[in-house]
C-alpha positions as CSV (number, residue, x, y, z in Angstrom):
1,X,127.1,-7.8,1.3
2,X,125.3,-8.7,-1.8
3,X,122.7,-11.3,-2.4
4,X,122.3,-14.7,-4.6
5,X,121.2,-14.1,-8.3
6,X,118.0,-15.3,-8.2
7,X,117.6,-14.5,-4.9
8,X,118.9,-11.3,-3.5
9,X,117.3,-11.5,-0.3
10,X,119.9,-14.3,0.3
11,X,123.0,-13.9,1.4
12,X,125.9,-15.0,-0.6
13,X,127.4,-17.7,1.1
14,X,129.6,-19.7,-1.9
15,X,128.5,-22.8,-3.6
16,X,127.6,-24.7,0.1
17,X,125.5,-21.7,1.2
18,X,123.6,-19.8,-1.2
19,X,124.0,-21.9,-4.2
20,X,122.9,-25.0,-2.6
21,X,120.0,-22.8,-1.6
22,X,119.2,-21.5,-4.6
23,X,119.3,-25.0,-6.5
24,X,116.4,-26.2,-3.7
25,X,114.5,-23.2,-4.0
26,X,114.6,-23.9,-8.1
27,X,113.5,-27.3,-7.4
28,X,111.0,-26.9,-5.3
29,X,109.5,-24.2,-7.9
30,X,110.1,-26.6,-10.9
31,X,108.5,-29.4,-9.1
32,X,105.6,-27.0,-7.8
33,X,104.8,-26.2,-11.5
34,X,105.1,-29.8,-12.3
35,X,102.9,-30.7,-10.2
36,X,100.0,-28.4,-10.7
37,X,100.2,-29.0,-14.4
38,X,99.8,-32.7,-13.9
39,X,96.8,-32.1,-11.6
40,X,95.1,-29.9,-14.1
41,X,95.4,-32.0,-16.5
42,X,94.4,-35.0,-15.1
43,X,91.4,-33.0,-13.8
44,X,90.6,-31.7,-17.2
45,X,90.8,-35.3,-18.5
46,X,88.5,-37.2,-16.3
47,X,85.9,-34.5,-16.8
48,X,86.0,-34.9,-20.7
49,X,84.2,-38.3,-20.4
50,X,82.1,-38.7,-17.5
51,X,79.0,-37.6,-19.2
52,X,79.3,-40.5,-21.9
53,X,80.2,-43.4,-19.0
54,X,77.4,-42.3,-16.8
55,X,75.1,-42.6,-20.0
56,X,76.5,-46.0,-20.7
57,X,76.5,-47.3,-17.0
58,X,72.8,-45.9,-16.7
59,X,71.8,-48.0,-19.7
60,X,73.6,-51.7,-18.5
61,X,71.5,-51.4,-15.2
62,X,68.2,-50.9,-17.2
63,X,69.0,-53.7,-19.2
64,X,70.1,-56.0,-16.3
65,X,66.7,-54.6,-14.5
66,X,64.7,-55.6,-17.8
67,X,66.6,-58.9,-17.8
68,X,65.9,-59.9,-14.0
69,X,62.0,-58.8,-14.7
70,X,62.1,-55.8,-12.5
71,X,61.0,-53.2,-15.0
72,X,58.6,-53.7,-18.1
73,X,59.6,-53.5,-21.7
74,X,57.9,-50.2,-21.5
75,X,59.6,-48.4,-18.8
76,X,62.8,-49.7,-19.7
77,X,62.2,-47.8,-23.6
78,X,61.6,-45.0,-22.1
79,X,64.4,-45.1,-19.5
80,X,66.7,-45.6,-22.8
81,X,64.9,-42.8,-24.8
82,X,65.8,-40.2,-21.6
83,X,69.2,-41.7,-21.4
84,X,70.6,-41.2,-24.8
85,X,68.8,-37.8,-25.0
């Protein structure tokens, strides 16, 4: 009794058996690996600019606290100069 190709622990069962099986055992691989490469790399891309949109979000609510009166001219400098260190 041998076994599929790609799979020998399968038995061989013609195209309706064991080749159907095969093909869904490829496809779920190949859409396994999709799928984690897509999720790295979306991970890996949101990470790249976070550091620069915090910095800019950071600096619109100083200025829209300067602008309502809630901090002085002062604190909201030096809030900038830690910002965009």
């Amino acid at each position: 009794m041998g076994g599929c190709t790609y799979f020998p622990f399968l038995p061989r069962m013609g195209f309706f058996g064991g080749g159907v099986v095969s093909i869904l055992l490829w496809g779920l691989i190949i859409a396994g690996v999709i799928y984690l490469v897509m999720r790295l790399t979306r991970l890996s891309g949101s990470n790249r600019n976070t550091p620069q949109r915090d910095t800019t979000d950071s600096l619109e609510i100083a200025k829209q606290r300067y602008a309502k009166g809630e901090i002085t001219q002062e604190e909201y400098t030096q809030m900038k100069k830690v910002l965009l260190q």
